[in-house]
N, C-alpha and C positions, 0 to 999 in steps of 0.2 A: 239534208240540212246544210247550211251553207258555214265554211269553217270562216269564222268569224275572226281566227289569230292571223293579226299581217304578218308579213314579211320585215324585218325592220328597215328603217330608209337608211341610207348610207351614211346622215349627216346623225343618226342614234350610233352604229356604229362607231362612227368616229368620237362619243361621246363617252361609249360604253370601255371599261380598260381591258387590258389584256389579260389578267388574272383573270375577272370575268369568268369570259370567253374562251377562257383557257377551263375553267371550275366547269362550265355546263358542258364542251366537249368532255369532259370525264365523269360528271354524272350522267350522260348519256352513253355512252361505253360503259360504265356500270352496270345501267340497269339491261343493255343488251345481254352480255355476260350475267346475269344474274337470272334471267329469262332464260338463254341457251341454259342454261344449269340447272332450272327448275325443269326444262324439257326432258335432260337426259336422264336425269331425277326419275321421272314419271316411268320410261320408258325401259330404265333398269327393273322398276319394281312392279312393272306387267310383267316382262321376260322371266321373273323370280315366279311369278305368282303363275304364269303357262308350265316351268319348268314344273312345281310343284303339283300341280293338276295332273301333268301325263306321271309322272313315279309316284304317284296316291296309287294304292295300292284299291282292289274293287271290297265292298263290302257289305253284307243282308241289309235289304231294306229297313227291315224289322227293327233294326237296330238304330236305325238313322233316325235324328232328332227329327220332327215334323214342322215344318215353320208352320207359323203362327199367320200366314198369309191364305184368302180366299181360292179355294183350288184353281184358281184360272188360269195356271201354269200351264195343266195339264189338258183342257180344253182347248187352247192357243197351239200345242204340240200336236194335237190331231187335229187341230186345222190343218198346221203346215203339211202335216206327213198325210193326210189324207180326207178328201171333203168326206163328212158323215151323210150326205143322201146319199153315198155311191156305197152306203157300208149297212149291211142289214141289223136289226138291233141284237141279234143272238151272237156275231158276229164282234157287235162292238163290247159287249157285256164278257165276251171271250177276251178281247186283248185287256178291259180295266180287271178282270181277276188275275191274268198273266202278270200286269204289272207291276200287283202287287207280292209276286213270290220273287226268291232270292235266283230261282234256277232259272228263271227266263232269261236274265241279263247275262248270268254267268256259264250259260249254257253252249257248249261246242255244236256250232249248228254244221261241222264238215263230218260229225259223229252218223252213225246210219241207226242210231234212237232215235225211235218217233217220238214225236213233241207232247202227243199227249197218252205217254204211258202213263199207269197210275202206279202212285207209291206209296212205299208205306206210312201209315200215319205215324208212327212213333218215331219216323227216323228226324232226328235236330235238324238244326240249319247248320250247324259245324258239318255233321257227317256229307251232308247234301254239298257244302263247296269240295272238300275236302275229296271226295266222287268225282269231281268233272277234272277233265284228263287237262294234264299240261303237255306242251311240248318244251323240250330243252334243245339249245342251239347247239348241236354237237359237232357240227361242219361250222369252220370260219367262214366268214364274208368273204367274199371274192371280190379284189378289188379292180378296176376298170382302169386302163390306160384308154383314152380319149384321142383316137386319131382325128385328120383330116375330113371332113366328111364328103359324100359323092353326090352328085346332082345329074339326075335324069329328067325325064318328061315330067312324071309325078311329082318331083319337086326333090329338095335335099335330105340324104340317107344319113344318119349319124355314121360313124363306123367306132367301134369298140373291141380293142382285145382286154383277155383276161390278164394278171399279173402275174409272175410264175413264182409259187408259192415256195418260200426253200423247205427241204428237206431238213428238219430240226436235230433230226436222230442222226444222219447220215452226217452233220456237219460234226457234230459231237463226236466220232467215232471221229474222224479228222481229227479233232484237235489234241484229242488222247494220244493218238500216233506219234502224231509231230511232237506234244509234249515229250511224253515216252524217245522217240528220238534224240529231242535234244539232252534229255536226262544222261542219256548214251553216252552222247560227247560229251558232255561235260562231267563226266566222271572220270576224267582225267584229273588227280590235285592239280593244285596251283602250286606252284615252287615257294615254301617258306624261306623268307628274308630272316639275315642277324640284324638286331638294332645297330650294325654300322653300316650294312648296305642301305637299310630304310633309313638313315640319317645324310645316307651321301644323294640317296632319289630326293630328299627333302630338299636339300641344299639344290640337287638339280634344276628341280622346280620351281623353284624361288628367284633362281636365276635368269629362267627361263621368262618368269611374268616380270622380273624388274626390268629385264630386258624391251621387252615387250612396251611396258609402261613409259620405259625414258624413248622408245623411240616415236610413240606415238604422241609423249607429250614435246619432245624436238620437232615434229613436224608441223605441230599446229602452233607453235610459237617462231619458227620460222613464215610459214606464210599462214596469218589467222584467217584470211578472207577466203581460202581456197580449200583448207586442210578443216574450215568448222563442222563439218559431218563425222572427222577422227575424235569428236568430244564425246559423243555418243556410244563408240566402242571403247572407250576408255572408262567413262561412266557404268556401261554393262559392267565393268570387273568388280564393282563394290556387290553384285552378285557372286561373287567368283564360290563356286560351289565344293572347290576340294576340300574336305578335311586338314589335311596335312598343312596348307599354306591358307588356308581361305579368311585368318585372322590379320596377319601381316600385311596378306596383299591390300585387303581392303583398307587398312592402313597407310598405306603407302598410296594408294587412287584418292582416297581424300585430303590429304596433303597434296598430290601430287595438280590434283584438280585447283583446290583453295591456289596455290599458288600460279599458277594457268590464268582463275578469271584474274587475281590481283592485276597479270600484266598484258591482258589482251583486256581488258574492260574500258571503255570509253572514259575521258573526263565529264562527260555528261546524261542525262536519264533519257534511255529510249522509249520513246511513248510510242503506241499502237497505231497506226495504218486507219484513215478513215477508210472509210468504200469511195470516197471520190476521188482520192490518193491512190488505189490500187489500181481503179479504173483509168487514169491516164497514163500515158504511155513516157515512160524517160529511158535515158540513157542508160545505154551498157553499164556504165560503172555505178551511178547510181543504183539500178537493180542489184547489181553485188553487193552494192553497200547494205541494200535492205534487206536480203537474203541474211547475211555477213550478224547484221542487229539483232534479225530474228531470229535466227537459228544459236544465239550467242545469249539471248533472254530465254529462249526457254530451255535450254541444257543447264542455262543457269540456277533456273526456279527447279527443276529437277533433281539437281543436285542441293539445293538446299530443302529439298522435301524427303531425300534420303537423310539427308544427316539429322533434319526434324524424327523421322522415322526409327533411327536408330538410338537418337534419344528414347523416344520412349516406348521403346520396346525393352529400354534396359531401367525404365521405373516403373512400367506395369510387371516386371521378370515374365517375359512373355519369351515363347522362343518359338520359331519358326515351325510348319511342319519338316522341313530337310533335315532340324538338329544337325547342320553344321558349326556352330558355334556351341560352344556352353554358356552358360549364363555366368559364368566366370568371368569367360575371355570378352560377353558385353561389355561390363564394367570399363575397359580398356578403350574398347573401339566409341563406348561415349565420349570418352577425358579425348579421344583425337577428337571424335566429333565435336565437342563443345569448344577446344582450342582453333578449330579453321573458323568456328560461328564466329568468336571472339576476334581473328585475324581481320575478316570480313566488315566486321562492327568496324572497326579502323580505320581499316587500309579505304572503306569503299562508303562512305559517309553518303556520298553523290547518286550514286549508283542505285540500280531498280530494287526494291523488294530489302530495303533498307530498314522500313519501320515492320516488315515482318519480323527479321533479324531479333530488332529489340524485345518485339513481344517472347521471344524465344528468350533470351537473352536474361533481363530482368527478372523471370521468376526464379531463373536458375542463381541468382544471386543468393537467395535465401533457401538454398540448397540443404539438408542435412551434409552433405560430404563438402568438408572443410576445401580440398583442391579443387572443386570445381566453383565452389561458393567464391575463392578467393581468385579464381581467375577469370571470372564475370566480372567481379567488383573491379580488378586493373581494368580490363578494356574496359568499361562506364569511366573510369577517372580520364584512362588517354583519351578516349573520345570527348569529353569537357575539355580540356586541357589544349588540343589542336583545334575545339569545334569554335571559328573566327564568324561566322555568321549565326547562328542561332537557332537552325533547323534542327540539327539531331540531336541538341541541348532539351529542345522542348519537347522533342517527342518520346527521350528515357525520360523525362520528369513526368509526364504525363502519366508512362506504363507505371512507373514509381508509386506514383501517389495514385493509381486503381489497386495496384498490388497491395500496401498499406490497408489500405481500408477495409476490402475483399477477405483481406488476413485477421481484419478487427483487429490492428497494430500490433498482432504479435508476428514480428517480423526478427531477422537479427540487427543489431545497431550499423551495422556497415554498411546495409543497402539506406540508409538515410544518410549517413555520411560520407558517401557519395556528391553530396549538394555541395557541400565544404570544397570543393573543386571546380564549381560553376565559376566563367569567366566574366561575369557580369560585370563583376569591381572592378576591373581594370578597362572594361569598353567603355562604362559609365564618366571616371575619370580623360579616357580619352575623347568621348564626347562634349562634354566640357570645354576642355581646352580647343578645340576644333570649332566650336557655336563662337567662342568670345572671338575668335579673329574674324574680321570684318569682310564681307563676300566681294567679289570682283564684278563690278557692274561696267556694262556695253554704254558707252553713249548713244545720246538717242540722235536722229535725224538734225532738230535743231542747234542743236548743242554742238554738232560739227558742222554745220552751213554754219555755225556763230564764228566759233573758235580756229578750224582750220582750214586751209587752201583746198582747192579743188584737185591737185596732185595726191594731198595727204588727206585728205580725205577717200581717196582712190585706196592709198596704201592702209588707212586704217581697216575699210573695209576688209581686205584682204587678210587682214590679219586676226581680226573677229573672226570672219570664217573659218581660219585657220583654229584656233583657240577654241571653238565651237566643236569641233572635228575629235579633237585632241580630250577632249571632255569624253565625249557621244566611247571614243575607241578606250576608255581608261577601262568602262566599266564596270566603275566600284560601286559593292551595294550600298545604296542610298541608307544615309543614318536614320533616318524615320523608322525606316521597317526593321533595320536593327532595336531601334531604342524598341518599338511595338513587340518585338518577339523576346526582347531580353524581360520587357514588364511584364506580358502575361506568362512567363516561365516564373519570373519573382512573385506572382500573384499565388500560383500554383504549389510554389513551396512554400509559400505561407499559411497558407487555408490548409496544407500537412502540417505543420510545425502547430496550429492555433489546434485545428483536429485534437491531438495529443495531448495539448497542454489541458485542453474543456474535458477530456474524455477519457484519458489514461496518462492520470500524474504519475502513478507508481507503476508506469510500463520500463523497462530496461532503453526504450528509446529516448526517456528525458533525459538525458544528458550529450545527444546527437542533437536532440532541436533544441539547448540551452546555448549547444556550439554553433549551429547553425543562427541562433537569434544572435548571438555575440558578434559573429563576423558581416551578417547581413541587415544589422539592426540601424544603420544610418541611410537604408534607405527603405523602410517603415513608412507610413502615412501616419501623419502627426498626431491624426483621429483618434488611433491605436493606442496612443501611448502613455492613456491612464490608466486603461486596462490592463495594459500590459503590465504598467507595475505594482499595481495591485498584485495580480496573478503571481508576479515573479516574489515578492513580499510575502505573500500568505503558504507560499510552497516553503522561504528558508523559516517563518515562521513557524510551520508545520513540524520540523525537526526532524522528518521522514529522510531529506536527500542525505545524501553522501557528502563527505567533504568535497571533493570535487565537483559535484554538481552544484551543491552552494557555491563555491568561488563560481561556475560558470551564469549561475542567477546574477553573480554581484556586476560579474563583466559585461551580460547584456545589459542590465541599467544602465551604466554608464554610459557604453556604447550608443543608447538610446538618446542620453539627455547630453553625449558629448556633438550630437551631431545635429537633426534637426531642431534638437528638445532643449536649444539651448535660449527660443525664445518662450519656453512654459516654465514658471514660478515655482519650480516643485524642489523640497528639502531632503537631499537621499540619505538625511544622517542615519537614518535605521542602517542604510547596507553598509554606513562607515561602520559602527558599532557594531555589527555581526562580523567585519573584517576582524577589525580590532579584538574583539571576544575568542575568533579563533583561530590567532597566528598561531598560540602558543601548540594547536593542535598538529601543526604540518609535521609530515616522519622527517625526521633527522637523517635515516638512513639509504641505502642505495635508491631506494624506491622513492627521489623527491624530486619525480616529475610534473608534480606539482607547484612548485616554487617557480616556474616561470608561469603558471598562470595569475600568481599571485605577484612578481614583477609586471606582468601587463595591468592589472587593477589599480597596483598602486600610482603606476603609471596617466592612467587614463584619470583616474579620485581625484590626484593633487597636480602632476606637471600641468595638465590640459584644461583643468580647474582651478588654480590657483588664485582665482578671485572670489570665488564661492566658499576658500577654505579660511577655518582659521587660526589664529597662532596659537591656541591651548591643544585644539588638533592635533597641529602639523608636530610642535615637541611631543607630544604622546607616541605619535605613529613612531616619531624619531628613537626616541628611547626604546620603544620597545623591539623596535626592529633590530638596536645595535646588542639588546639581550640576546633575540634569537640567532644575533650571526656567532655567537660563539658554541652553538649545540651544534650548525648543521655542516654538511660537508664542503670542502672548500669552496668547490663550483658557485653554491648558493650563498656563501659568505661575500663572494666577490664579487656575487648581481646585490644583494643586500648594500653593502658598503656603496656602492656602486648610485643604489638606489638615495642614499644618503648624503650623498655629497650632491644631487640635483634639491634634497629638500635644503639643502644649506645654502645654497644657488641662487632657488627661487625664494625661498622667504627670509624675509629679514628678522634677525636679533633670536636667529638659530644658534648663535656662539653663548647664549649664555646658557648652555648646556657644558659649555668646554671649562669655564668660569666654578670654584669653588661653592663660593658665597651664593644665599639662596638669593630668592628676587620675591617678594610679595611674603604674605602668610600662609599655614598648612604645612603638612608631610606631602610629600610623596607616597602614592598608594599604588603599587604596582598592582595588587590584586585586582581592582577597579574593575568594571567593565566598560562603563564611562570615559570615553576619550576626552570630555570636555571636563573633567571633576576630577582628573583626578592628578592635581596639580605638579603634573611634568617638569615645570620650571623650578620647582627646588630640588630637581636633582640633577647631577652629571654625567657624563656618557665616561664613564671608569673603564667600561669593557673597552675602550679603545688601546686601553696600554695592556690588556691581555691579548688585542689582538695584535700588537706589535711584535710579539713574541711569538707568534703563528708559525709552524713548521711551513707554510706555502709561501713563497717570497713574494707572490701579485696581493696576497691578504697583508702583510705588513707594509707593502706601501702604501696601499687603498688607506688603512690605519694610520699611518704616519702624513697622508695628505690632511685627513678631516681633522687630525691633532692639531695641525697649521694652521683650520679653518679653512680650507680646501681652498686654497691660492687659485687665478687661472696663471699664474705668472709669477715666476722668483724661485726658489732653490725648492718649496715645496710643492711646484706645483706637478702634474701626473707627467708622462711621457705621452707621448698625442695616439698611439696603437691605445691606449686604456682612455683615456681623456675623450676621445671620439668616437667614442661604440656605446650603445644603448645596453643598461640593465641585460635586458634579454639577451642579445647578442654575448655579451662576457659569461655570463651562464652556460650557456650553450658551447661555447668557444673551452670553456675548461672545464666540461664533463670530461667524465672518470667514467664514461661505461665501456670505455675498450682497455680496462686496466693498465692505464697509461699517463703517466704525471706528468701535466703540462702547466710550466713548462719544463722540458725532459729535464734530468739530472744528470750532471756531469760528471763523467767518469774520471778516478779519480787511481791516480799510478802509484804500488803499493812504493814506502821507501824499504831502499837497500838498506839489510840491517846489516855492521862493520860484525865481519867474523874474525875472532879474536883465538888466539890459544895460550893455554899457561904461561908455554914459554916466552913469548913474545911481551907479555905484558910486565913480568919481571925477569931484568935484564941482568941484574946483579947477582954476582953467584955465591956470594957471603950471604945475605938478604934471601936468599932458598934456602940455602944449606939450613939456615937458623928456622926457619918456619916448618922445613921439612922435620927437623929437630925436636919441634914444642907439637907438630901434630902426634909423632912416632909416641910422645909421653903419656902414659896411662896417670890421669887426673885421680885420685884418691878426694872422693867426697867424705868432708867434715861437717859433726852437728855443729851449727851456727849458734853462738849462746850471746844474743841481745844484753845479756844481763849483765856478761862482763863491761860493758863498755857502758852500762851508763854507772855500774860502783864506779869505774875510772871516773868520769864524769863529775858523779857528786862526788870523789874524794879531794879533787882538785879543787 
């Protein structure tokens, strides 16, 4: 039959694309492979099915199921074995009764029984197999060594010798000898050591490998290209198998190592060798260099697969079969291990086998043991922190938010606030600034046949090229791929941060993504951000968070509608009123690390809003804040005050709080919860002359300015060190957590008190004698009798 399928013409090809073409060569390789596979398939399970036919063991006819098939088996088998005209009928009636007993099959025909003894009728068919003789192999195989073989007339002779079989017994009595022997010698003791001699071998040996270590790692940092084969004997010591030193040393080789790749490691990633690249031929130094890269990548990967290994051999409490170590002294040799991991994370951001590191890295973050938890968490912040491009930013965020999830968020809050250290906000802003200045454009062709001479025209050219050049050699990474890596890193911590908020409000981690929405919530998609405050809304509604984690709800709002949200229509007075509701709540005492979060709210509420606020507000917030500044500790009295003199600043006919006399109708209701109701303007800010009397002299001037009405100028106004620093900043500036009064107290020189004596003070010697006289007199007390002197009285 004629195959009917063409060939396709050139001009289908060119039609047909490359995926295509690419998809049918691979379902053609499939189905090969799929085919060889069903072959080998087949051919495994005859070999199964031959094995099991020869080790079937033989067994009575009698016993065998009978198929269900017409005898023509057996008809067909004496065909083969023999034509029936050649076979007489008494003959063939003899082999079909033979066939049918158990003895004819299982019968030893080298035995010298005649075949047709008779037997007896009673005996079974057990007894009858059970009769026929076995042999046992009681001589081994003789094995055959296969020489050369010989060729004569008649053709080629194999040749074969036998193999010379050992002596089993004879070597046995050997090795008892020689045991026995060495038993002999070594029945000499050994010389017992005091714990000073075994303390001074100890110190020997220690000496002896550190020795060892510093010269081997001197020689590969004097010449790395020549001496990278000594990383490898330096590497074997984190084996080091003695007892006595085998903790320290290995100690000492992974530091010793860590700080080796630090300063032989290239500034950039060595990638692998095509085969077209091996296959051409370069230069002498070239090949050293390649040698020098590869021999430098995988000592490198090796040594980061020991200290992977040593980790966790010391979290599964696994211990070697040598029991060189104790599972003690693991513990130890991880806290090295995980501190070179960490160095590594760092120093080598560039470098091969970087986002291995992190995977490493990262879980150990949420470590139970406190020092290794908290020494992952540092390298993740300095690795943010130096990371100017975006690469190893995105790929811990990444491990981050699988780890989270994988965890089902119960993680601890420090591997999320971590994010709080991305540098995003400060590229973004410098992105900015860098789009608005106007780019530098080449003149074209005509533009210089217009404008310039054929000389300067010469030299302009020259100088494009140059400036061309000068570009090509700066290479800075292009802002594009920056902004693309810094948004899908902000993408990535956001889909964690929303995760959380949808799926475990009362996780320990709401108040890391409330700090995280705070600081990264003006660069949010606008889309977001009715949900969002919903969400953040029905959480302080809830009554569940913490004080703190409220104030961080109140601070992402803001943050939210201070930055893009400031063209969406929305009225945040609920978060003012929860503010307001619960100033009165913040601790008074050393613990009011709070009070600058609540300087940044109010901050963000009224300075950066100041047209959305309004004046029954802003006197409420006012007064009530100057109540609170007389419970809390200085520090927060002097960001409060501080805070007050910008609402006096920014809004107008804040002085009639200073003012006696009411304005309008009502009491003042301090209880209120109502910032707008509860008529602020008929009362006065009193606490300002308690706080003139403040033991802290920055709290009585803050006081004595807003008494003035907070002048910028004239006898009341501040000193420019307090006048020019933010709420926040003054706060901070005069904490009291290092038990220290700022600002310091002057010391103060006791006075000389005048030492005086008797004599000196009375100089007159009549004037003693007389006093010495009236002391020497014994006084005679007399009753007092009142009643004489007023008979005198009335007789007069």
């Amino acid at each position: 039959r004629k195959n009917t399928k063409r060939v396709p013409s050139f001009r289908k090809l060119l039609r047909t694309s490359q995926i295509k073409l690419d998809n049918k060569l691979k379902n053609k390789q499939y189905k090969q492979k799929s085919a060889a596979k069903k072959y080998r398939k087949e051919q495994k399970k005859l070999r199964e099915a031959v094995r099991d036919a020869i080790s079937r063991k033989p067994f009575p006819l009698e016993e065998r199921k009978k198929k269900q098939v017409a005898g023509k088996w057996e008809e067909k088998e004496e065909e083969d074995a023999l034509p029936l005209d050649m076979m007489d009928e008494d003959d063939l009636k003899l082999m079909e009764d033979l066939a049918q007993k158990a003895s004819f099959l299982t019968r030893d025909l080298s035995s010298n029984e005649p075949v047709h003894i008779k037997k007896r009728k009673h005996e079974s068919v057990i007894e009858k197999y059970e009769k026929v003789p076995r042999r046992l192999q009681t001589e081994p195989e003789k094995e055959l060594i296969h020489l050369l073989p010989i060729k004569d007339k008649t053709g080629i002779i194999p040749q074969a010798v036998e193999k010379p079989v050992p002596n089993v017994a004879q070597d046995e009595e050997e090795d008892t000898e020689d045991m026995e022997e060495a038993e002999d010698f070594n029945e000499e003791p050994l010389p017992i050591l005091t714990p000073e001699e075994m303390a001074a071998q100890r110190r020997q040996k220690l000496q002896e490998r550190k020795m060892h270590i510093a010269a081997l790692a001197s020689a590969i940092l004097s010449e790395p290209d020549s001496n990278i084969k000594k990383l490898k004997e330096l590497r074997a010591m984190l084996m080091e198998q003695d007892p006595n030193v085998a903790v320290i040393v290995r100690k000492l080789v992974m530091v010793s190592l860590m700080e080796i790749f630090k300063d032989i490691a290239p500034s950039y990633k060595i990638r692998p060798l095509t085969e077209a690249e091996k296959a051409t031929k370069v230069k002498k130094e070239t090949q050293k260099l390649r040698e020098f890269e590869e021999g430098l990548v995988s000592q490198y990967k090796f040594y980061l697969e020991n200290l992977e290994q040593t980790i966790k051999d010391w979290k599964q409490r696994k211990l070697k079969k040598s029991n060189v170590i104790s599972l003690k002294a693991y513990k130890g040799l991880a806290e090295v291990a995980v501190k070179c991991l960490c160095e590594l994370l760092v120093a080598l951001p560039h470098f091969n086998f970087h986002n291995n590191i992190i995977v490493l890295i990262v879980p150990l973050m949420n470590d139970p043991s406190k020092m290794i938890s908290e020494l992952c968490v540092e390298a993740v912040k300095k690795l943010f922190k130096q990371d100017k491009l975006g690469y190893a930013s995105l790929g811990v965020v990444k491990v981050i938010s699988g780890l989270v999830r994988s965890r089902n968020y119960d993680v601890r809050p420090e591997v999320l606030k971590v994010f709080l250290h991305l540098r995003i906000k400060e590229v973004e802003l410098q992105k900015d600034s860098e789009d608005i200045a106007p780019k530098k454009k080449f003149m074209t062709y005509k533009e210089k046949r217009k404008n310039l001479s054929r000389m300067q025209r010469k030299w302009k050219k020259a100088e494009e090229k140059l400036e061309r050049e000068l570009l090509e050699a700066e290479a800075s990474e292009s802002k594009e791929k920056k902004l693309k890596l810094h948004t899908e890193t902000l993408n990535i911590v956001f889909v964690t941060y929303f995760r959380i908020l949808k799926k475990a409000q009362k996780s320990p981690l709401l108040p890391a993504v409330l700090e995280g929405l705070a600081k990264f919530a003006h660069l949010i998609n606008v889309e977001f951000f009715d949900d969002l405050l919903i969400v953040l809304h029905s959480l302080i509604s809830s009554g569940d968070l913490s004080y703190r984690e409220g104030l961080h709800c109140i601070l992402s709002a803001f943050y939210i509608l201070s930055g893009q949200g400031d063209v969406l229509n929305i009225d945040p007075m609920k978060f003012y009123t929860h503010l307001y509701k619960t100033l009165f709540s913040l601790h008074a005492g050393g613990s009011n690390e709070d009070m600058g979060i609540v300087l940044q709210c109010l901050d963000v509420m009224f300075a950066k809003r100041r047209k959305q606020v309004s004046q029954q507000r802003a006197l409420a917030f006012l007064k009530r804040l100057s109540i609170l500044a007389l419970h809390v500790l200085p520090n927060s009295s002097v960001g409060i005050l501080a805070t007050n003199r910008v609402f006096m600043q920014t809004f107008p006919k804040m002085d009639l709080l200073l003012d006696n006399e009411s304005q309008g109708s009502g009491v003042y209701l301090p209880e209120l919860e109502e910032p707008e109701h509860c008529n602020a303007q008929n009362t006065a800010l009193w606490e300002l002359h308690l706080l003139q009397r403040h033991y802290h002299p920055t709290v009585q001037k803050f006081a004595s300015h807003l008494i003035a009405g907070a002048p910028t100028e004239g006898s009341g106004a501040l000193p420019l060190d307090l006048s020019q620093r933010s709420a926040t900043e003054l706060f901070e500036t005069y904490c009291m957590k290092g038990m220290t009064f700022n600002p310091p107290v002057a010391s103060v020189t006791p006075r000389r008190k005048d030492t005086f004596s008797q004599m000196d003070s009375f100089v007159d010697e009549e004037l003693n004698k007389q006093l010495q006289q009236h002391i020497s007199k014994t006084v005679a007390h007399k009753p007092l009798d009142f009643a004489k002197h007023l008979k005198e009285s009335s007789l007069a």
